[in-house]
C-alpha positions in Angstrom: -176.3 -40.8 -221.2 -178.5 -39.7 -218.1 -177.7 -36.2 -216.8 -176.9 -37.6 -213.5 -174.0 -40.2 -215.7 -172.8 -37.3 -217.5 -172.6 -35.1 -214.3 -170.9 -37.7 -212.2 -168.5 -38.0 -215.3 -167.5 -34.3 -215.1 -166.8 -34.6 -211.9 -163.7 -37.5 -212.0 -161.5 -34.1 -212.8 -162.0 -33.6 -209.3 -160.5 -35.4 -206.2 -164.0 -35.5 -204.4 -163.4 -35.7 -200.8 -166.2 -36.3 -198.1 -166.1 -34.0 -195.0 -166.4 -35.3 -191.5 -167.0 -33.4 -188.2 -164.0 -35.8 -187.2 -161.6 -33.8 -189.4 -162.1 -30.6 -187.2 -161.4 -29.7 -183.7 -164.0 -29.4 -180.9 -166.7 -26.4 -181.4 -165.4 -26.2 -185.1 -168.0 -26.5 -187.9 -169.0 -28.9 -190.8 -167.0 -26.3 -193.1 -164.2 -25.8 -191.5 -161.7 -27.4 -194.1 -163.5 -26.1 -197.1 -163.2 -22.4 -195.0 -159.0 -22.8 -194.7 -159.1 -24.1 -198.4 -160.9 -20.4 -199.7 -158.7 -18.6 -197.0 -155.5 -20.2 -198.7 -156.5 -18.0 -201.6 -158.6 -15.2 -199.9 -155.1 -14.1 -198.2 -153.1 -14.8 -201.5 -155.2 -12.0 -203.6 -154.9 -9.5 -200.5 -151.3 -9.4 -200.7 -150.1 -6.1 -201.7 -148.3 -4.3 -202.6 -146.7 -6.9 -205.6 -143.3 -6.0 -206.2 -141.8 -8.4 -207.9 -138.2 -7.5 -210.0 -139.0 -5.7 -213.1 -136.4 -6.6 -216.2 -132.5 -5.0 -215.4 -130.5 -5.7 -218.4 -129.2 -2.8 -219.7 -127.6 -2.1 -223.2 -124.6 -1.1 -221.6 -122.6 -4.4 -223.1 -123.9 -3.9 -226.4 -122.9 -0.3 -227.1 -119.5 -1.5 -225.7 -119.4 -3.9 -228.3 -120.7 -0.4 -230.9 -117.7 1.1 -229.6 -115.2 -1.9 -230.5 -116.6 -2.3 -233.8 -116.2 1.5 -234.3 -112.5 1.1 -233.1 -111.8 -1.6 -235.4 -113.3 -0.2 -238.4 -110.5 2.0 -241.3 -110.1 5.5 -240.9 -112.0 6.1 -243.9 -114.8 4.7 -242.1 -114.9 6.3 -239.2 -114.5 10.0 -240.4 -117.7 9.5 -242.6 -118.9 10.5 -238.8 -117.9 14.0 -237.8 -117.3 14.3 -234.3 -116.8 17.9 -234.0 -119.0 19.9 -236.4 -122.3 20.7 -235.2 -124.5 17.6 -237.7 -128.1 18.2 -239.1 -130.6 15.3 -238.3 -132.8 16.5 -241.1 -132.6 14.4 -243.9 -130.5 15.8 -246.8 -132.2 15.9 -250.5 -129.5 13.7 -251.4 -131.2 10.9 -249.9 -133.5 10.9 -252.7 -130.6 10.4 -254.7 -129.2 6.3 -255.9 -126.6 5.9 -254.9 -127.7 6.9 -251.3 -125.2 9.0 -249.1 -123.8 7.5 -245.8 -125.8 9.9 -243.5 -128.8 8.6 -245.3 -128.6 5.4 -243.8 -131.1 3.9 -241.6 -127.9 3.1 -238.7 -126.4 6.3 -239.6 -127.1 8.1 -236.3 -126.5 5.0 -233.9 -123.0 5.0 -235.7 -122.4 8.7 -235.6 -123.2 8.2 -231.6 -120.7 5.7 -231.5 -118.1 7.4 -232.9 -118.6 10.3 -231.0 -118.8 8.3 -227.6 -115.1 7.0 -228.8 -113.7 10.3 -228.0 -115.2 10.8 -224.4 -113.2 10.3 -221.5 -114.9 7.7 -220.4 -114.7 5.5 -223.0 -110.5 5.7 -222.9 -110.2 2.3 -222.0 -112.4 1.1 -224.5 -111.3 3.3 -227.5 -108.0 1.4 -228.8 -105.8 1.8 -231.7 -105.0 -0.5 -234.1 -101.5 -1.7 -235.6 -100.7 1.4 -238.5 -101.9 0.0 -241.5 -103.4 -3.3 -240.3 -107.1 -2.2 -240.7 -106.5 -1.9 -244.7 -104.8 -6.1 -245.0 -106.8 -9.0 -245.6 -106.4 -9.7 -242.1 -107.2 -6.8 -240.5 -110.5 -6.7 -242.4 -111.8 -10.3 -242.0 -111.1 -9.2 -238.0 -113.7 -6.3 -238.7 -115.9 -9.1 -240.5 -116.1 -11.0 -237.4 -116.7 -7.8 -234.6 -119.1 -6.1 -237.3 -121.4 -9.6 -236.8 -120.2 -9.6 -233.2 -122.0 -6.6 -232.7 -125.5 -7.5 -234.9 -125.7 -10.5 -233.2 -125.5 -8.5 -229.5 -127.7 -6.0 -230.8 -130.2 -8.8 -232.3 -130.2 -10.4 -229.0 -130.9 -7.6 -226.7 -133.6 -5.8 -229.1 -135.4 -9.4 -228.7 -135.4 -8.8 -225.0 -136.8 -5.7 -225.1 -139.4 -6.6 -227.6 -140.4 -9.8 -225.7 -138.6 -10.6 -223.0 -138.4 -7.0 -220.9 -142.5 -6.4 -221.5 -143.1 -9.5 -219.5 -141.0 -8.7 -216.4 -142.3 -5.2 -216.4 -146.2 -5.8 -216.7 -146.4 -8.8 -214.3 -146.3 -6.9 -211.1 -149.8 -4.8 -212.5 -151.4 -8.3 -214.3 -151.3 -9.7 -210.9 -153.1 -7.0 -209.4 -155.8 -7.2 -211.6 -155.9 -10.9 -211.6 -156.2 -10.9 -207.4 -158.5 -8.3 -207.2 -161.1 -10.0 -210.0 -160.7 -12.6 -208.3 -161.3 -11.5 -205.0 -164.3 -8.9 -205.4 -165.2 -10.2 -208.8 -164.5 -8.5 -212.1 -163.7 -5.0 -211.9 -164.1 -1.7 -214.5 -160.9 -0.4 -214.8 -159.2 2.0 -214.1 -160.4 1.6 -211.0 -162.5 5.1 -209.2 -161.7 4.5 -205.6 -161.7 0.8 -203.9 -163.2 -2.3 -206.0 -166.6 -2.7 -205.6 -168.0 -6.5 -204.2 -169.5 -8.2 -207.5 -171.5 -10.9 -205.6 -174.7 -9.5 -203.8 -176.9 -10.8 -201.4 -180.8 -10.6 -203.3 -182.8 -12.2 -200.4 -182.8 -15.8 -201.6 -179.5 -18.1 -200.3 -179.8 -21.0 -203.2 -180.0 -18.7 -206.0 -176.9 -16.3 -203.9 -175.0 -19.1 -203.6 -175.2 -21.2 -207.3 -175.7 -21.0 -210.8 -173.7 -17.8 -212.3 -173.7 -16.5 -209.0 -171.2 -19.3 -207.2 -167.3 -18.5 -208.5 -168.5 -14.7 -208.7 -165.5 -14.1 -206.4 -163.7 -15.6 -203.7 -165.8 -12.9 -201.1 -169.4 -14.2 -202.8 -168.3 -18.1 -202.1 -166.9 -17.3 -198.5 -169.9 -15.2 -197.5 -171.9 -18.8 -198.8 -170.3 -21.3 -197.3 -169.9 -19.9 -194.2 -172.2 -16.9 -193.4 -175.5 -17.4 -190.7 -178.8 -16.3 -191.5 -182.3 -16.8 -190.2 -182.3 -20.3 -190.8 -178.3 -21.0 -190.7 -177.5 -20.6 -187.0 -174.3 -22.9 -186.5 -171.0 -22.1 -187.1 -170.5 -23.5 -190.3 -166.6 -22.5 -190.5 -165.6 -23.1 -187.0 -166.5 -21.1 -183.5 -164.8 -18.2 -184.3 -165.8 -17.5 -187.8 -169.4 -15.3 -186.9 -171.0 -13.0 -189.6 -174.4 -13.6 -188.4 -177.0 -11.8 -190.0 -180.9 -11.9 -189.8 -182.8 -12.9 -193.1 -180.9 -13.0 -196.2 -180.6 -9.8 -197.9 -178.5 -7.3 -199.4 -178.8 -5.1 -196.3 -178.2 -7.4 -194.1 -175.3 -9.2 -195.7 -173.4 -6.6 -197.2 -172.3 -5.1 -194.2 -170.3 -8.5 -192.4 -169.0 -9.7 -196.2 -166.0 -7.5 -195.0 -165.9 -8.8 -191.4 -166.5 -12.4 -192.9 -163.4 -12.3 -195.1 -161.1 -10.5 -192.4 -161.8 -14.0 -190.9 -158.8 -15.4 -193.0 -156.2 -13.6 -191.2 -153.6 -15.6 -190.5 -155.3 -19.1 -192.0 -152.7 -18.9 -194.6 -148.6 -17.8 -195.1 -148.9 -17.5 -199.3 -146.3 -16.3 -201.6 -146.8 -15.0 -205.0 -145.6 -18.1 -207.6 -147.3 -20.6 -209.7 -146.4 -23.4 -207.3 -148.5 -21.7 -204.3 -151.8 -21.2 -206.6 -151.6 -24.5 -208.0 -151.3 -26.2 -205.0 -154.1 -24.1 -203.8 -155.9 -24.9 -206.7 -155.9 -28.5 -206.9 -156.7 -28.2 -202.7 -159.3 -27.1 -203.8 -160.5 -29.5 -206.4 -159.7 -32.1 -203.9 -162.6 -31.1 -201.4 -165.5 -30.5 -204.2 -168.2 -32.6 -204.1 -170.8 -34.6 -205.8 -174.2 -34.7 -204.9 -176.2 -37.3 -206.1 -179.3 -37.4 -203.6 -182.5 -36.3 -204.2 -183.9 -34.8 -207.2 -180.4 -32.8 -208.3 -177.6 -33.5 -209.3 -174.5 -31.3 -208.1 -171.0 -30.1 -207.7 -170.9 -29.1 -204.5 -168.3 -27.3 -201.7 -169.4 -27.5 -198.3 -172.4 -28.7 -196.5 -175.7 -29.0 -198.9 -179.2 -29.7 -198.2 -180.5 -33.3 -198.6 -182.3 -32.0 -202.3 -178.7 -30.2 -203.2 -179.5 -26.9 -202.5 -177.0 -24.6 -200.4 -179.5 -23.1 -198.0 -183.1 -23.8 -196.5 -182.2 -25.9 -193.6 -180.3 -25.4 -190.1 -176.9 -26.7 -190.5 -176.6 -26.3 -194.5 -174.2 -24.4 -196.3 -172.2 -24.4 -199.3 -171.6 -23.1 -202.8 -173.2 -25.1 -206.0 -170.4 -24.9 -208.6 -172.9 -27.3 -210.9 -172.7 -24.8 -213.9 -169.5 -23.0 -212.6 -167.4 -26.3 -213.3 -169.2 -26.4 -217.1 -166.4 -25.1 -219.2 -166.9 -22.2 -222.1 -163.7 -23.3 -224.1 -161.5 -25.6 -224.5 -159.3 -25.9 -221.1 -160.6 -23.5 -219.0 -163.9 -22.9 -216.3 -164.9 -19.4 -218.0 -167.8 -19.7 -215.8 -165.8 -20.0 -212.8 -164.6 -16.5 -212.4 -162.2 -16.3 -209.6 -160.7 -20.0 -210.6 -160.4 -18.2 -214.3 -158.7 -15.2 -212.8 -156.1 -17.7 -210.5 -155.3 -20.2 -213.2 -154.5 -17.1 -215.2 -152.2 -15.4 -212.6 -150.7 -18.7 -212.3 -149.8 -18.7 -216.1 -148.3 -15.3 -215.7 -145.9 -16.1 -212.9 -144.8 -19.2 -214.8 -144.4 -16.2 -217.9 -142.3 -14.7 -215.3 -140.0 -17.4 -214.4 -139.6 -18.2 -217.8 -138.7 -14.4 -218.7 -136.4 -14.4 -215.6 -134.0 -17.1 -216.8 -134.0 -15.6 -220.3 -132.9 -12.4 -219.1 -130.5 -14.4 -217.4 -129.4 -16.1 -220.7 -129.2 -13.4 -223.0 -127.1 -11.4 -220.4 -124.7 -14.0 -220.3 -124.4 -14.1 -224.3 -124.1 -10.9 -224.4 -121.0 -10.4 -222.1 -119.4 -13.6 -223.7 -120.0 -11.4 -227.1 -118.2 -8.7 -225.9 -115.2 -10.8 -224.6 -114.7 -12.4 -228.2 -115.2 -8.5 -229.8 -112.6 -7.6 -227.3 -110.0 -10.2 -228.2 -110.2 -10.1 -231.6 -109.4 -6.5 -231.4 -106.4 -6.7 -229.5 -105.3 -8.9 -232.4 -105.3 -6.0 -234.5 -103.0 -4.0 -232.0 -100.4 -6.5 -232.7 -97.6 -5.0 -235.0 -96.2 -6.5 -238.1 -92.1 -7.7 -237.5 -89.7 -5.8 -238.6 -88.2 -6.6 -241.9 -85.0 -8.7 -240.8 -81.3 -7.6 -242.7 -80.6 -10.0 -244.7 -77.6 -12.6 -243.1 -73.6 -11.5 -244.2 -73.6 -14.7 -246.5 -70.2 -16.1 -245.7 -67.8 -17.3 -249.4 -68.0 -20.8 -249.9 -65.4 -23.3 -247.9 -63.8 -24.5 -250.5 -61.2 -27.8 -248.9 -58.9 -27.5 -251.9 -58.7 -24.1 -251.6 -57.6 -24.3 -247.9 -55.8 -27.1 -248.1 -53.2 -24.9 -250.6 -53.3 -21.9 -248.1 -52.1 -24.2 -245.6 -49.2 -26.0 -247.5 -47.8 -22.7 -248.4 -46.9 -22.3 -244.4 -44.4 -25.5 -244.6 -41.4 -24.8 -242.4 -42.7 -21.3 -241.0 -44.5 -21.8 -237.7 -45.2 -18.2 -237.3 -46.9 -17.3 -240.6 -48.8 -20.9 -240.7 -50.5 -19.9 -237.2 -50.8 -16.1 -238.3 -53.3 -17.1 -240.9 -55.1 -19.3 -238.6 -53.6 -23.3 -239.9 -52.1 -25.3 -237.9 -48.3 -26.4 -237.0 -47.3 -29.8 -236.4 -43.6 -30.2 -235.9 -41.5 -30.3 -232.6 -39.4 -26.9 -233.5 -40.6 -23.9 -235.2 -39.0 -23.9 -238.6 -39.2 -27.7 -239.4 -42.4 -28.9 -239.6 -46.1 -28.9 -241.8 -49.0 -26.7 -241.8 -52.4 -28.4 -242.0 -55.7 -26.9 -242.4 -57.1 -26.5 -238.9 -60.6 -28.5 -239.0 -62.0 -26.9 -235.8 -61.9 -23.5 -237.7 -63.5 -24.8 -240.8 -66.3 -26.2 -238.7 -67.0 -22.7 -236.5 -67.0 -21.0 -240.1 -69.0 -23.3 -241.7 -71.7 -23.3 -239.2 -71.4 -19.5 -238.5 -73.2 -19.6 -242.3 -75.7 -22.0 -241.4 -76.5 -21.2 -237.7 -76.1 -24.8 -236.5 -73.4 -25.3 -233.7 -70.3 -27.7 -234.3 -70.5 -31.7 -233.6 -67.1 -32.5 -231.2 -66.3 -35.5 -232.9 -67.5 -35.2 -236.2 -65.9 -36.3 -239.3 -63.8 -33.8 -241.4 -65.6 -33.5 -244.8 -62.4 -30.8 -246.4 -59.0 -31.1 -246.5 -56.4 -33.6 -245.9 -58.1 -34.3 -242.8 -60.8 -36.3 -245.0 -58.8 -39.1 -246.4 -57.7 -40.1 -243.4 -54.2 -42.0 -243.6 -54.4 -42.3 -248.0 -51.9 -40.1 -248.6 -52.3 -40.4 -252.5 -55.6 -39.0 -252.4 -54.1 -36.4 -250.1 -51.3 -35.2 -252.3 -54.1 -35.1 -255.2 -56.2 -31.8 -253.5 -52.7 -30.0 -253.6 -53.6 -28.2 -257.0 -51.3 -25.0 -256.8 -49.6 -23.1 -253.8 -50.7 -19.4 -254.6 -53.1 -18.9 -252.1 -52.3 -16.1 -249.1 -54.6 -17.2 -246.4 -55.4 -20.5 -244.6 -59.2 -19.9 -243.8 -61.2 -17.6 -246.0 -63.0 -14.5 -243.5 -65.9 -12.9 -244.7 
């Protein structure tokens, strides 16, 4: 493949546009797009300060949880951790010892703390006490089971955040900084010793300024090239107002309006600080690269080149060859292109960000739905065992035979036959039956059982049960010693 082929190949990662005078306004120049393209980014990496939210979950929820799991744990268990004795954090010589003491343990202190926060004020509504006794059942400890995981699993999650999670919302705010001013002024020692120091310099010759491993230096370097007049470079490639006119081009002459040339951008651009801002900017950017293909070179070109594809030598030329810039080291990346390195990497960390944000978010939210369940199974161990009920007054069994000879004993005698709770049938009070009364039986009977009488049901005792057969009556009438009609416990 021809080096022009291969090239023009590279280049279909681009969106190559071609700039017309027609896409500015009257007295603007043949830059002018190209020039709000750079600003877009120029006035991204001079926003300062960068205060974006740090990480704010705190490990208040978590030693809650501590505290419920110390609450729910025996007695024995808990006054392994003294609370009032003055407790040595050197390690005892017992610790060299199998089996090894409590207070050799590697949680020993964070449960010591934990007990000891129990007892203070402040903790009153979370200290709780369990049912007496229901810490040492089956039950009470498969609740402590479930908190004592509870509380790994809150612990688990929120030393993960801190680990992983936490370092990412707390170093973003600095990796920014360093990413915006690399890119901006080109890559800088650090720590810094005063204000960063312009990486791209002016040597005296434009095209050698203005490509090779000079071009993507920094987002100053590229401006000061695709926009800046010289000698030979008297239009205004950027538009009207954009001057930084020097004489020939040197270091002397340039470095002192590469300031003035970037103040330019004020107010070309409204960024804010997320991935979706520097993409966009990005592939802008991409979008208005070019390819030159004239002449005796080959190029990847932004701005306005000379008719060989060199960025300077002739009136009305101006640009920034990006021909090894856009040649990438790895795999992935334009290593060569320094500020574009430095953007695409702040990018990633703001998507870093983002990412951290919602998981921050997450485990916060697991970690208060952790403490809820540790919560409620605890109150489950408040709840007190019932009382041991006294055992029912067993009634004596009904027996029918039994009453129906109570009741016969009554015959002629109204008064003693109702006395003892039977019932009368005769139309005078000396002649007449007694019966068993069935409604009493019934009340008695159910009184044993604790169901309610039926109104209606069928007699299953007495007389009353066989109806009119007055054979089968007389045959329940086994003696007539009995005293009393119905039996009372």
């Amino acid at each position: 493949m021809s080096k022009k082929k291969h090239l023009v190949s590279l280049i279909l990662v681009y969106a190559a546009a071609s700039i017309k005078e027609g896409d500015a306004a009257p007295g603007d120049g043949k830059n002018i797009r190209e020039f709000h393209i750079l600003c877009s980014l120029v006035e991204l990496c001079k926003k300062t300060p960068i205060n974006l939210p740090g990480s704010s979950l705190l490990d208040d929820d978590v030693r809650a949880i501590e505290l419920i799991n110390m609450s729910a744990s025996t007695d024995e268990w808990q006054n392994q951790f003294p609370t009032t004795d003055k407790v040595s954090t050197e390690k005892s010589k017992d610790c060299d010892k199998q089996p090894k003491p409590i207070k050799c343990h590697e949680n020993y202190e964070k449960w010591r703390t934990a007990r000891e926060q129990l007892e203070e004020p402040a903790n009153k509504e979370i200290k709780q006490t369990p049912a007496k006794g229901i810490q040492t059942t089956a039950y009470g400890r498969r609740i402590q089971t479930q908190i004592a995981a509870i509380a790994i699993e809150a612990q688990g999650i929120y030393s993960d955040y801190k680990t992983q999670t936490a370092t990412v919302l707390e170093g973003v705010n600095d990796k920014l900084r360093i990413h915006f001013g690399d890119a901006l002024y080109g890559k800088q020692q650090r720590p810094l010793n005063g204000a960063p120091v312009d990486k791209w310099q002016a040597s005296g010759t434009r095209a050698t300024d203005c490509g090779a491993t000079n071009a993507g230096l920094s987002l100053r370097g590229d401006l000061m090239c695709l926009c800046a007049q010289d000698s030979t470079v008297t239009p205004h490639m950027c538009g009207n107002t954009v001057t930084a006119a020097g004489g020939d081009w040197g270091k002397a002459t340039v470095a002192g309006v590469i300031e003035g040339m970037a103040s330019k951008c004020a107010g070309k651009a409204k960024p804010t600080i997320s991935a979706t801002y520097i993409n966009q900017a990005l592939a802008q950017f991409n979008s208005v690269l070019k390819s030159h293909t004239q002449g005796t070179k080959d190029a990847v070109i932004l701005g306005t080149p000379h008719s060989t594809g060199a960025c300077g030598g002739q009136a009305s030329v101006a640009c920034v060859d990006y021909t090894d810039a856009v040649m990438p080291k790895d795999q992935g990346r334009h290593e060569r292109h320094k500020w574009y390195s430095e953007l695409t990497d702040a990018a990633k960390e703001l998507e870093n960000y983002l990412t951290a944000i919602e998981q921050q978010n997450a485990a916060k939210k697991k970690i208060q739905q952790l403490k809820q369940e540790a919560s409620r199974l605890f109150q489950t161990l408040k709840v007190q065992e019932p009382a041991t009920n006294t055992a029912i007054l067993q009634l004596p069994r009904i027996d029918p035979l039994e009453l129906k000879k109570n009741s016969e004993q009554f015959h002629n005698n109204s008064k003693e036959c109702t006395e003892n709770g039977c019932k009368w049938k005769a139309t005078d009070e000396k002649t007449g039956t007694c019966d068993v009364d069935e409604t009493k039986v019934t009340t008695q009977a159910n009184a044993g059982t604790g169901e309610t009488s039926k109104e209606g049901a069928a007699a299953t005792s007495g007389c009353a049960r066989h109806g009119t057969d007055k054979t089968a009556c007389e045959n329940d009438k086994t003696g007539d010693k009995q005293k009393l009609c119905i039996q009372k416990g």
